[in-house]
LUMTI-408624 format. One record per residue (C-alpha): residue number from 1; x, y, z; residue in one letter. Coordinates in steps of 0.25 Angstrom, whole numbers. Last residue first. Example, Ala and Ser with C-alpha at 12.3 -4.5 7.8 and 13.67 -1.06 7.14 Angstrom:
2
+-----+-------+-------+-------+------+
:  nr :    xx :    yy :    zz : rest :
+-----+-------+-------+-------+------+
:   2 :    55 :    -4 :    29 :    S :
:   1 :    49 :   -18 :    31 :    A :
+-----+-------+-------+-------+------+
This chain:
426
+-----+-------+-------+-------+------+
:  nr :    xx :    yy :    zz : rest :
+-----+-------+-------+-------+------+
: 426 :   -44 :   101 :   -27 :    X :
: 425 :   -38 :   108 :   -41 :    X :
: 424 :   -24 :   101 :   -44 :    X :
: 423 :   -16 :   109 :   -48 :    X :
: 422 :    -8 :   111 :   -34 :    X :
: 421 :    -7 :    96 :   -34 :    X :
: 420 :     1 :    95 :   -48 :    X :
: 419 :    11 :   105 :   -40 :    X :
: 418 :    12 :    95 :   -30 :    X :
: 417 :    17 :    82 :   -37 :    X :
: 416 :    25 :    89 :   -47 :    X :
: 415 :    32 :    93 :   -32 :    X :
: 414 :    31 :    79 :   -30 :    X :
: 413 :    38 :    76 :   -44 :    X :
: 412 :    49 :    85 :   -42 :    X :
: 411 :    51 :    79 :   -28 :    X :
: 410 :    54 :    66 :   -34 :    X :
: 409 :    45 :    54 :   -35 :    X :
: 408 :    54 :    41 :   -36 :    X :
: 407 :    54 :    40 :   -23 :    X :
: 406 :    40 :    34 :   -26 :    X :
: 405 :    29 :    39 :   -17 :    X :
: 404 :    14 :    32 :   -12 :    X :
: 403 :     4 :    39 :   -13 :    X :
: 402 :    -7 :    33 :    -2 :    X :
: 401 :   -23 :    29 :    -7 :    X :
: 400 :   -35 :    31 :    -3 :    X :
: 399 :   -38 :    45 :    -9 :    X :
: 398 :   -37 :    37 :   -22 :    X :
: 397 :   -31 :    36 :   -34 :    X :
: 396 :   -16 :    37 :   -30 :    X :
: 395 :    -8 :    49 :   -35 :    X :
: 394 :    -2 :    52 :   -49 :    X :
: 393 :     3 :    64 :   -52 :    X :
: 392 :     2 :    71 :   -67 :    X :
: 391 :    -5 :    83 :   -65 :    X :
: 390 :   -18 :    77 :   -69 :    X :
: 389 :   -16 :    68 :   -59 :    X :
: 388 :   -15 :    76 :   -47 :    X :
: 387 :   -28 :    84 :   -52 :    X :
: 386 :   -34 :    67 :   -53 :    X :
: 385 :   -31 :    66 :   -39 :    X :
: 384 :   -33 :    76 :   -32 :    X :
: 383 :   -47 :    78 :   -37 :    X :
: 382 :   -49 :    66 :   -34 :    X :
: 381 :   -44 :    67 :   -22 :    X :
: 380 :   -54 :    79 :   -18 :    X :
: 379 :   -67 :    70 :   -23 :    X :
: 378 :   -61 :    61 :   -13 :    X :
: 377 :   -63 :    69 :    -1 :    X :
: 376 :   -53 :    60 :    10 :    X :
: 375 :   -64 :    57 :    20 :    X :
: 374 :   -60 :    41 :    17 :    X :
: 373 :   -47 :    42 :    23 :    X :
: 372 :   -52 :    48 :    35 :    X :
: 371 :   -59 :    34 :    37 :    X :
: 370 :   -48 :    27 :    32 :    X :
: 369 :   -38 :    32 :    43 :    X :
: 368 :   -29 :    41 :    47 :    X :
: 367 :   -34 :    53 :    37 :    X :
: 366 :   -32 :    67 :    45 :    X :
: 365 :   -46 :    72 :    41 :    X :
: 364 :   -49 :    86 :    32 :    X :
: 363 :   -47 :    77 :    20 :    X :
: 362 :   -42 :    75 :     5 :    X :
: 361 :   -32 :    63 :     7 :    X :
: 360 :   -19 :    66 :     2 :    X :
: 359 :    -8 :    53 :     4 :    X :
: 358 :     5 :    49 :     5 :    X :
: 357 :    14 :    38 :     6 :    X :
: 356 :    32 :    39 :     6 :    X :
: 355 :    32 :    39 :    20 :    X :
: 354 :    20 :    43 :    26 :    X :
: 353 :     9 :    51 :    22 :    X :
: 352 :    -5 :    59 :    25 :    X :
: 351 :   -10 :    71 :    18 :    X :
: 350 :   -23 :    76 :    24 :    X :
: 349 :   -31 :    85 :    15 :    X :
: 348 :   -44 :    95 :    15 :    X :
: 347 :   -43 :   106 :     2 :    X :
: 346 :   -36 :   119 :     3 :    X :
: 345 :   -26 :   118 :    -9 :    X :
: 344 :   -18 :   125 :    -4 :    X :
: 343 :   -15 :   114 :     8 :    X :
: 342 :   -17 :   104 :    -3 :    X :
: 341 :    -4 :   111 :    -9 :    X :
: 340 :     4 :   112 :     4 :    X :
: 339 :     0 :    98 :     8 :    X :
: 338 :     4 :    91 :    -8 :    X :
: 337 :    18 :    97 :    -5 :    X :
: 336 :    21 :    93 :     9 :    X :
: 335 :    17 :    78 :     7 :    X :
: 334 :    24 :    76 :    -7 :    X :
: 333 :    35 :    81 :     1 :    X :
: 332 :    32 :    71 :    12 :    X :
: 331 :    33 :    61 :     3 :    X :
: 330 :    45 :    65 :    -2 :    X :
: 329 :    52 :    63 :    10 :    X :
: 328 :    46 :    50 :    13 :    X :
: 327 :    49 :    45 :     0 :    X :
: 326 :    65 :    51 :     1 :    X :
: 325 :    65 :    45 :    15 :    X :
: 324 :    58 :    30 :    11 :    X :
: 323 :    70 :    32 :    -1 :    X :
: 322 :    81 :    34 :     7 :    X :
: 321 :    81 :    18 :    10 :    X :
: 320 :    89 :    17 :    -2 :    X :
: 319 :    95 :     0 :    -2 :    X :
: 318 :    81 :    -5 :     5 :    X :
: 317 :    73 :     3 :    -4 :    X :
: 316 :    80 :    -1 :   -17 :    X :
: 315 :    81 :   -17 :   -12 :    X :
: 314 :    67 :   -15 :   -10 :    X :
: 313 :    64 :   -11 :   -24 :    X :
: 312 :    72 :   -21 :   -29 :    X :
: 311 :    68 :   -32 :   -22 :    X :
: 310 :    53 :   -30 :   -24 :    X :
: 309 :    56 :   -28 :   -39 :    X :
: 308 :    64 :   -43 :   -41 :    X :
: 307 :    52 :   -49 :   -31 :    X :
: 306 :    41 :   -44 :   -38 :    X :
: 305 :    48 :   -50 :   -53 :    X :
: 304 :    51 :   -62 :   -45 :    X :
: 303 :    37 :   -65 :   -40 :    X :
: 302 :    38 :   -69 :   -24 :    X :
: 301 :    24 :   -72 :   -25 :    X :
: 300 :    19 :   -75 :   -39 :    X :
: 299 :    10 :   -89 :   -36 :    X :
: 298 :     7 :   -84 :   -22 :    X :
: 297 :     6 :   -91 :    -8 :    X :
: 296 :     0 :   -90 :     6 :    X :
: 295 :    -3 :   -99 :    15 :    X :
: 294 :    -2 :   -98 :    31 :    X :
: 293 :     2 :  -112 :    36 :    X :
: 292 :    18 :  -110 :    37 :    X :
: 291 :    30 :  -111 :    30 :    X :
: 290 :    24 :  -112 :    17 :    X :
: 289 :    17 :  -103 :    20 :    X :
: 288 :    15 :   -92 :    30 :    X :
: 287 :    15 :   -94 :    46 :    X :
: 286 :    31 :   -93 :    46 :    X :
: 285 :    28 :   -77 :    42 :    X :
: 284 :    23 :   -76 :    56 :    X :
: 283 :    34 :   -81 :    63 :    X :
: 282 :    44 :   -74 :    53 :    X :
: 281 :    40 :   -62 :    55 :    X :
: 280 :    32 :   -55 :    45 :    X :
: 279 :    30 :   -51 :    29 :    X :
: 278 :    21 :   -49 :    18 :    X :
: 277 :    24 :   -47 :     4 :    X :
: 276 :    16 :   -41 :    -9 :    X :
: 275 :    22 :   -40 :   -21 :    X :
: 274 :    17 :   -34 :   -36 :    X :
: 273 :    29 :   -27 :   -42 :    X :
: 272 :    31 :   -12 :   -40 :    X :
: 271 :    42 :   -15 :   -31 :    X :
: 270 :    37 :   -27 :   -24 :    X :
: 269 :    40 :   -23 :   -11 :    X :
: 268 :    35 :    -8 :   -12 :    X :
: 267 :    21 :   -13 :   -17 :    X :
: 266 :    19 :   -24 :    -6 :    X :
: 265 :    21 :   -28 :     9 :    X :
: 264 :    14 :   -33 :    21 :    X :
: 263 :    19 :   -35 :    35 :    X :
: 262 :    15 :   -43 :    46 :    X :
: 261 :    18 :   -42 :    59 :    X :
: 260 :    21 :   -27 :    61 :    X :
: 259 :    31 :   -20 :    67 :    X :
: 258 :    28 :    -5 :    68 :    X :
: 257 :    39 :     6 :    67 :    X :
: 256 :    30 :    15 :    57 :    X :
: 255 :    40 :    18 :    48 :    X :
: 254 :    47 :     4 :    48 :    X :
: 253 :    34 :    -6 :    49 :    X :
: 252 :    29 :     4 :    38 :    X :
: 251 :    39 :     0 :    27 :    X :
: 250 :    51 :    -5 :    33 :    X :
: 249 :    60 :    -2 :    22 :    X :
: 248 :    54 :    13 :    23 :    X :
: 247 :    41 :    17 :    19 :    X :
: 246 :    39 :    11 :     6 :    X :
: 245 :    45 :    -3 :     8 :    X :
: 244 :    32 :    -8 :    16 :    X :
: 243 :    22 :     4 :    15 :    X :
: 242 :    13 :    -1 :     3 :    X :
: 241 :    10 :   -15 :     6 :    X :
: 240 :    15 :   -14 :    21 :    X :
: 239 :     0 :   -19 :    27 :    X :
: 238 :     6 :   -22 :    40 :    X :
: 237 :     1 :   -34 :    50 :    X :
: 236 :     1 :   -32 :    63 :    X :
: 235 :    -4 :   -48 :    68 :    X :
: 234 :   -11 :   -48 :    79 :    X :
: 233 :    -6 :   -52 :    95 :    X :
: 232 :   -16 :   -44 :   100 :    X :
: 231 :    -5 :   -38 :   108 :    X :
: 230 :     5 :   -36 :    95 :    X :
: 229 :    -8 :   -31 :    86 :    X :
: 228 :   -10 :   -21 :    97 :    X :
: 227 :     3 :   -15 :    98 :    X :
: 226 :     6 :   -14 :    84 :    X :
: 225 :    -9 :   -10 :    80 :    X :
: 224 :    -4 :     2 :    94 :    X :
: 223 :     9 :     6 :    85 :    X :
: 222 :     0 :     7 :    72 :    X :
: 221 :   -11 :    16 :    78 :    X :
: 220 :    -3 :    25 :    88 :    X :
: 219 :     8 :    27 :    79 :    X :
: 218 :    -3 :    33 :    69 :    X :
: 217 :    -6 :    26 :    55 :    X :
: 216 :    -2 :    32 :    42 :    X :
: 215 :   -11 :    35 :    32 :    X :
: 214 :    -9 :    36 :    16 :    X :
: 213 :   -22 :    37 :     9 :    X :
: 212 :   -32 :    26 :    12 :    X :
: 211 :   -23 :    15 :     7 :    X :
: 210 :   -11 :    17 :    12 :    X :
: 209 :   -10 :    14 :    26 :    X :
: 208 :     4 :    16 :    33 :    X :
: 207 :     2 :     3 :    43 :    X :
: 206 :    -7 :    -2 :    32 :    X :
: 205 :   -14 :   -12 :    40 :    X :
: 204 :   -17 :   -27 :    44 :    X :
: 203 :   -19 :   -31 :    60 :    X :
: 202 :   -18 :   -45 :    61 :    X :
: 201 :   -24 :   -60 :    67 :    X :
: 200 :   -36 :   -54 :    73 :    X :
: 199 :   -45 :   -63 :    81 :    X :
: 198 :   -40 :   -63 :    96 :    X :
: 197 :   -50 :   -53 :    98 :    X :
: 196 :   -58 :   -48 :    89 :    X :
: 195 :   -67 :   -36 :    95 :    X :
: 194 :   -53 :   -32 :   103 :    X :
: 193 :   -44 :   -32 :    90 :    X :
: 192 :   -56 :   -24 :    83 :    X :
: 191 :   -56 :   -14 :    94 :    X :
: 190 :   -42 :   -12 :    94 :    X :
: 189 :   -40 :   -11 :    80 :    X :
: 188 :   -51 :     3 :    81 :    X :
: 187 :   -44 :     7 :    93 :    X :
: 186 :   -30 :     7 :    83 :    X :
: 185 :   -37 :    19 :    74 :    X :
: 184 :   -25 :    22 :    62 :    X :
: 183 :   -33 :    15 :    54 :    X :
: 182 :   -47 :     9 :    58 :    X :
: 181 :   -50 :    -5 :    59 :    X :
: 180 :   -56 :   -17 :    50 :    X :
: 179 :   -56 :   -31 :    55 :    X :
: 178 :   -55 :   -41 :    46 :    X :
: 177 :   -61 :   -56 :    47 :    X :
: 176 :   -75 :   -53 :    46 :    X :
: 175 :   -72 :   -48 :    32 :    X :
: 174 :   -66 :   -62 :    27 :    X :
: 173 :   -79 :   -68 :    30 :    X :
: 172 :   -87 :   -56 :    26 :    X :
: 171 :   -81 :   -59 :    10 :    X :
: 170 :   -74 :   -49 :     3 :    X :
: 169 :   -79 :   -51 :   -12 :    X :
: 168 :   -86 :   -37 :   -12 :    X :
: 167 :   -76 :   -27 :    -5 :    X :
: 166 :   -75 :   -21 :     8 :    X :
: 165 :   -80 :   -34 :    17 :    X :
: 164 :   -83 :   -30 :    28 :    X :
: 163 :   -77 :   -30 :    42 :    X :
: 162 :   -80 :   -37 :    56 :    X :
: 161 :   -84 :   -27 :    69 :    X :
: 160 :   -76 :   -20 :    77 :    X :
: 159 :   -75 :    -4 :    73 :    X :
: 158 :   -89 :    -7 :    70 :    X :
: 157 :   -98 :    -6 :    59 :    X :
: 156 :   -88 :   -16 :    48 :    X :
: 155 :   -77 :    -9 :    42 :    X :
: 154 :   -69 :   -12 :    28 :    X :
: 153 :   -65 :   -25 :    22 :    X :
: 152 :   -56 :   -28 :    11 :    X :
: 151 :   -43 :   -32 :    18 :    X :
: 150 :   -47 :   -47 :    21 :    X :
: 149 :   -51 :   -49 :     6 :    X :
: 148 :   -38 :   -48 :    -1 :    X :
: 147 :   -37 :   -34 :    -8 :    X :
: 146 :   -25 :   -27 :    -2 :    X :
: 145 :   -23 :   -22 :    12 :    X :
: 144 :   -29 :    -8 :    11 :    X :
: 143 :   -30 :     0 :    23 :    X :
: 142 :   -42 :     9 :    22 :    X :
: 141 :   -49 :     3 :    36 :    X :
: 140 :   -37 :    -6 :    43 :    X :
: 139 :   -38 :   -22 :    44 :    X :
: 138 :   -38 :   -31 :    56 :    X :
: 137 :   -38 :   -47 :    54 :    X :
: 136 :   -44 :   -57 :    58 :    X :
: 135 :   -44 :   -71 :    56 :    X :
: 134 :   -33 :   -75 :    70 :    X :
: 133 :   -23 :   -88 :    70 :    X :
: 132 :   -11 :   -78 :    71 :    X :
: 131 :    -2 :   -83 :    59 :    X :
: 130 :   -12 :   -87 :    51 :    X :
: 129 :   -21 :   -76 :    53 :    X :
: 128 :    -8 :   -64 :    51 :    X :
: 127 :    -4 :   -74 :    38 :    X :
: 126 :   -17 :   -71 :    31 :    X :
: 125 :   -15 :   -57 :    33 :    X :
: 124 :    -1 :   -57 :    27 :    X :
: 123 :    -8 :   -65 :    16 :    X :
: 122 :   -17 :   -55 :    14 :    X :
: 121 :   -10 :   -44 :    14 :    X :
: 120 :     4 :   -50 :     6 :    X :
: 119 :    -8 :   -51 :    -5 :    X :
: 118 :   -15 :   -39 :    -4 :    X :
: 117 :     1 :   -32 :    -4 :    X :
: 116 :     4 :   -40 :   -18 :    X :
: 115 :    11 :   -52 :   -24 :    X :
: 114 :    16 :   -60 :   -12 :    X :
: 113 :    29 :   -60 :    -5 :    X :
: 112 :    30 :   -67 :     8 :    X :
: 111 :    41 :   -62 :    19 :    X :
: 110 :    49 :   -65 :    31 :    X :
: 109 :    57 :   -58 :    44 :    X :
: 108 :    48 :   -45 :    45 :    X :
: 107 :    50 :   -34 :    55 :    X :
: 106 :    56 :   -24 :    49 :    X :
: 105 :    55 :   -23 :    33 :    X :
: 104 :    68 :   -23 :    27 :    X :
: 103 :    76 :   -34 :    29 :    X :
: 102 :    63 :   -42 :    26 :    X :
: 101 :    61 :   -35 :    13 :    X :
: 100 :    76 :   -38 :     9 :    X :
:  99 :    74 :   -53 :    13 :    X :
:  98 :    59 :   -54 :     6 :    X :
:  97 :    65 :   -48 :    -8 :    X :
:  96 :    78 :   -57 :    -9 :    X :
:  95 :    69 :   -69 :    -5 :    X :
:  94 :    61 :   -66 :   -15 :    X :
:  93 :    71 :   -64 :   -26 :    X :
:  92 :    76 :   -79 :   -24 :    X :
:  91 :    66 :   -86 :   -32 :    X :
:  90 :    56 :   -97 :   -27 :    X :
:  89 :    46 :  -102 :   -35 :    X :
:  88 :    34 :   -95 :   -41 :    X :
:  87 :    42 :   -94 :   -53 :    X :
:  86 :    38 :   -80 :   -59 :    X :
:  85 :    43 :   -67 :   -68 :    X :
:  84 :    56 :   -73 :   -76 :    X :
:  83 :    72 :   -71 :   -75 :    X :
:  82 :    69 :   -59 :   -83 :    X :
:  81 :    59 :   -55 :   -76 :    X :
:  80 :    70 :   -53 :   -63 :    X :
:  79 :    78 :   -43 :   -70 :    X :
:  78 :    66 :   -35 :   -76 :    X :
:  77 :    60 :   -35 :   -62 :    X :
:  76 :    73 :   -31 :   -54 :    X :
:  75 :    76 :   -18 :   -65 :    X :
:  74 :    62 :   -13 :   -63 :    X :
:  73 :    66 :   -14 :   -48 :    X :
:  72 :    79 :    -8 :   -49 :    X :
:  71 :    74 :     3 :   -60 :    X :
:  70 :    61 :     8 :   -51 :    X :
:  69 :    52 :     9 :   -63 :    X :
:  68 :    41 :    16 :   -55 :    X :
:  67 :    48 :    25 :   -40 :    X :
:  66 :    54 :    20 :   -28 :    X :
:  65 :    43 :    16 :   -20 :    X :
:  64 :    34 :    10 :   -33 :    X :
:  63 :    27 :     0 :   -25 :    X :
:  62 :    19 :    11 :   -18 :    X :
:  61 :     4 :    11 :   -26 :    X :
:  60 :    10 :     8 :   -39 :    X :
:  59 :    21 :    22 :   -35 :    X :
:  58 :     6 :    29 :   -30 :    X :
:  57 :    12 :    43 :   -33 :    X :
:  56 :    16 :    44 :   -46 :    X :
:  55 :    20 :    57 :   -53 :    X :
:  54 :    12 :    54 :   -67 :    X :
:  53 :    17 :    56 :   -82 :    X :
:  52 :     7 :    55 :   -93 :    X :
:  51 :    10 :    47 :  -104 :    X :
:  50 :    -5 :    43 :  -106 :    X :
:  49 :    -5 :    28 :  -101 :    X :
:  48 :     2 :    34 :   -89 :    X :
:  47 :    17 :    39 :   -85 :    X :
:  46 :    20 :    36 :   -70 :    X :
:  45 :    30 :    43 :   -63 :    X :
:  44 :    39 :    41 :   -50 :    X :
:  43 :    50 :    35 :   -55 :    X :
:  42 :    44 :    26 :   -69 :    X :
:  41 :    31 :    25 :   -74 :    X :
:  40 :    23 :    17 :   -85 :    X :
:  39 :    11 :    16 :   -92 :    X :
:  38 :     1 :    19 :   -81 :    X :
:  37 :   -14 :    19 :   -82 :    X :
:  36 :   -20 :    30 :   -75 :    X :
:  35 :   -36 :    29 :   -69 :    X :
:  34 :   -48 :    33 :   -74 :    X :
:  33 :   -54 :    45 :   -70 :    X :
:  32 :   -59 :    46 :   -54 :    X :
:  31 :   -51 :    46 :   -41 :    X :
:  30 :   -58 :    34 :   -33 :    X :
:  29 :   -60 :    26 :   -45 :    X :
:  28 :   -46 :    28 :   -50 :    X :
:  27 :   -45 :    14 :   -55 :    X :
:  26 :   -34 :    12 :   -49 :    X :
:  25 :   -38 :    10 :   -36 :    X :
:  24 :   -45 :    -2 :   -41 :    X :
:  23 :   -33 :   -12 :   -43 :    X :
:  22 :   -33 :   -19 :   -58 :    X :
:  21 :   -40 :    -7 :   -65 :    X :
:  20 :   -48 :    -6 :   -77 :    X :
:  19 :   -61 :    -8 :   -66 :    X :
:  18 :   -62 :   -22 :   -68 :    X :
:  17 :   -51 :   -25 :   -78 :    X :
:  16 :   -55 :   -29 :   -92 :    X :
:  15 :   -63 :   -18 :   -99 :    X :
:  14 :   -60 :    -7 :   -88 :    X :
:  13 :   -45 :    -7 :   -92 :    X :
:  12 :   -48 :    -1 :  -107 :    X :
:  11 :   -55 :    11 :   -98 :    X :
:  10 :   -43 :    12 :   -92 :    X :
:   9 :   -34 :    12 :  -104 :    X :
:   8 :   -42 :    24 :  -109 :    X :
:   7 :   -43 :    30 :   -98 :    X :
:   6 :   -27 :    30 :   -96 :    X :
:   5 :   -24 :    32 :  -110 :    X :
:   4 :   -32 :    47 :  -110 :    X :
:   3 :   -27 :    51 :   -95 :    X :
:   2 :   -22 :    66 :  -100 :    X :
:   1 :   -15 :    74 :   -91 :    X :
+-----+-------+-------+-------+------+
C-alpha cells in the first residue's frame, strides 16, 4: 500500500504543530515512517488520505465500541447541532446521561462530567485530598492517567522514596507528592503506605491497565489494594477511561468484582466525542462544588453535542448487553488466531487480553508489569507493525499500548486480520 498523501499532509503538519501531531503517539515515533492521516471511516474500517482501506483496531483508542459512524449516535449529534453546540447553562440532556450511567455502573450514586479522562483524573484526585485531609497519592509504574502534572512521574531509588518528575515542566513539589508502585506487586503498596503513614489520600490505577500493552492484574493484587485501602482508610480510586462501558456495563468494577471509591470514566462515555466523568457515593461526591469546598469547573462541561452521543451509545449498550459477549468472543478468536501463527512463526511472544482488549508484546517473560513490558524487542514490533500495515490492518503505534475491538469487526475481517500476519516477515 501506498502512504503518498499521508507523508505529504504530515510533513505539511510539521510547520505548525509541534511534532504534526496533537497527541504524541501518533506520530509514530516509536514505530518509524510517518504516521496515517484519516479521511473517513465507518463499521470497523478507516479509509486514509490515500483511499486505502484499513481494519481498525484502536476504535479512537476505545471510544468507538460499536463500530465508526455508529448511525444512533451520529444520528443524536446532527439532532442536538441543530438546536446549537453550547450554552454553558443547564440543559436536560446531562441529567439523562448521568441517571442512565449511574443505573449502570455499580456503586456510584452521582456524577461530574468534564471534557476528557486527564481531566476527570485529576479532578477525581483532587477530590480524594479534599475529601480525606491527606497530599499523597499512590500511582502505578506504566499506567497512564493522562497529562496533568500529578500522573507524570516515574521511580525514585527505593521501593519507598519520593518520585520524579517524568517530564520537564513537572515540578519536585508536585513530585514529592506521588508515590510510585509496581503493578500487579501489592508488597510494593504496602511499603509505601507503611513509609507514609497517615499521609495518602488514594490509590489511582488502571484496574485492566492499558497502557503498557493490555495487563490485567491478579485476584491476589486487586482484592488485597481493596482490603488495604479500606484499612488504611485510603481512597481506591479507578482509572475506568478505557475499561468503563467496554467491559460489561459495569466496566471493571463489574468483571473484576471490586468496589471502588472513586471511578473515572471517558472514551466509551462520550461516544466518540470528548468527555471525561467521575463519579462516587454521594458522601464523597457532596465534597465537590457548588455543594461543597473542592472546586472544579469547565466552560464546555456537560457539552450538548458530548452529551447527545454519550446518551446514545450508552442507551445502545444498556438496551444490547450481548455485545460485551460477542466482543469478548471475538476477541478470543483474534486471540487463537494470531497464537497459532506467531507460534509458526518461531519468534518469543506473550499475548495478553481481557474482554474486548488485546495485546502482543514480543517477549520470552510473562508481562505483568511495566518492567516486563519494557523487555518486549521493539525492532520486532516494528516489523509487526508496519508488515501489518502494509496488508491493510491498522494496530496501535507502539508496543505500549492495548487493541481495542469494535463489534463492528466480523469474523471475516479477523480472519483478514490473520492471513495479513502470515505475510508478514518477523
Amino acid at each position: 500500500m501506498l502512504y503518498q498523501r499521508s507523508s505529504a499532509l504530515f510533513a505539511e503538519a510539521q510547520k505548525y504543530i509541534p511534532g504534526g501531531v496533537n497527541s504524541p503517539v501518533r506520530a509514530f515515533k516509536a514505530v518509524g515512517g510517518d504516521p496515517i492521516f484519516v479521511k473517513k471511516a465507518k463499521g470497523a474500517y478507516l479509509y486514509d488520505e490515500d483511499d486505502n482501506r484499513l481494519i481498525d483496531y484502536i476504535a479512537s483508542w476505545g471510544p468507538l465500541i460499536l463500530g465508526h459512524a455508529h448511525e444512533p449516535v451520529i444520528n443524536a449529534v446532527i439532532e442536538k447541532a441543530k438546536q446549537g453546540t453550547s450554552f454553558g447553562m443547564p440543559t436536560e440532556i446531562e441529567t439523562q446521561l448521568a441517571q442512565l450511567a449511574v443505573s449502570m455502573v455499580p456503586n456510584i450514586d452521582k456524577i461530574r462530567f468534564v471534557n476528557s479522562g486527564t481531566e476527570a483524573c485529576m479532578s477525581a484526585v483532587r477530590l480524594a485530598r479534599g475529601y480525606t485531609g491527606k497530599d499523597k497519592i499512590i500511582k502505578f509504574a506504566g499506567c497512564y492517567h493522562g497529562h496533568s502534572d500529578s500522573f507524570l512521574i516515574q521511580a525514585g531509588s527505593g521501593a519507598v522514596t519520593f518520585g520524579s518528575p517524568n517530564s520537564p515542566g513537572v515540578t519536585q513539589g508536585t513530585a514529592k507528592d506521588t508515590l510510585l508502585a509496581q503493578y500487579n506487586d501489592l508488597e510494593s503498596v504496602r511499603a509505601l503506605v507503611e513509609a507514609n503513614k497517615g499521609e495518602i489520600a488514594t490509590i489511582i490505577i488502571e484496574p485492566i491497565a492499558g497502557n503498557m500493552g493490555c495487563i490485567v492484574p491478579s485476584d491476589e493484587f486487586i482484592k488485597g489494594l481493596r482490603e488495604l485501602c479500606t484499612h488504611e482508610g485510603i481512597l481506591l480510586l479507578f482509572d475506568e477511561v478505557m475499561t468503563g462501558f467496554r467491559l460489561g456495563k459495569g466496566g471493571a468494577q463489574e468483571a473484576l468484582g471490586i468496589d471502588a471509591d472513586i471511578v473515572c470514566f471517558g472514551k466509551v462515555i462520550g461516544g466518540g466525542l470528548p468527555v471525561g466523568a467521575f463519579a462516587a457515593k454521594a458522601e464523597i461526591m457532596a465534597h465537590l462544588a457548588p455543594e461543597g469546598p473542592v472546586y472544579q469547573a469547565g466552560t464546555l462541561s456537560g457539552n450538548p453535542l458530548a452529551m447527545a452521543a454519550g446518551l446514545a451509545m450508552l442507551t445502545e449498550l444498556d438496551k444490547h448487553p450481548e455485545v460485551f459477549e460477542s466482543l469478548a468472543k471475538k476477541t478470543a478468536y483474534l486471540h487463537e488466531g494470531l497464537d497459532a501463527v506467531l507460534k509458526d512463526k518461531g519468534v518469543p511472544y506473550q499475548i495478553n487480553r481481557f474482554g474486548s482488549m488485546i495485546s502482543v508484546h514480543f517477549t520470552e517473560e510473562p508481562v505483568v508489569d511495566f518492567d516486563s513490558s519494557a523487555k518486549g524487542n521493539n525492532e520486532t514490533f516494528k516489523k509487526y507493525f508496519h508488515g501489518m500495515l502494509q496488508n491493510g490492518v491498522y494496530l496501535p503505534p507502539s508496543a505500549f499500548e492495548s487493541y481495542f475491538l469494535n463489534d463492528a469487526l466480523s469474523y471475516a475481517d479477523i480472519d483478514e486480520t490473520v492471513e495479513a500476519l502470515k505475510k508478514v516477515e518477523l
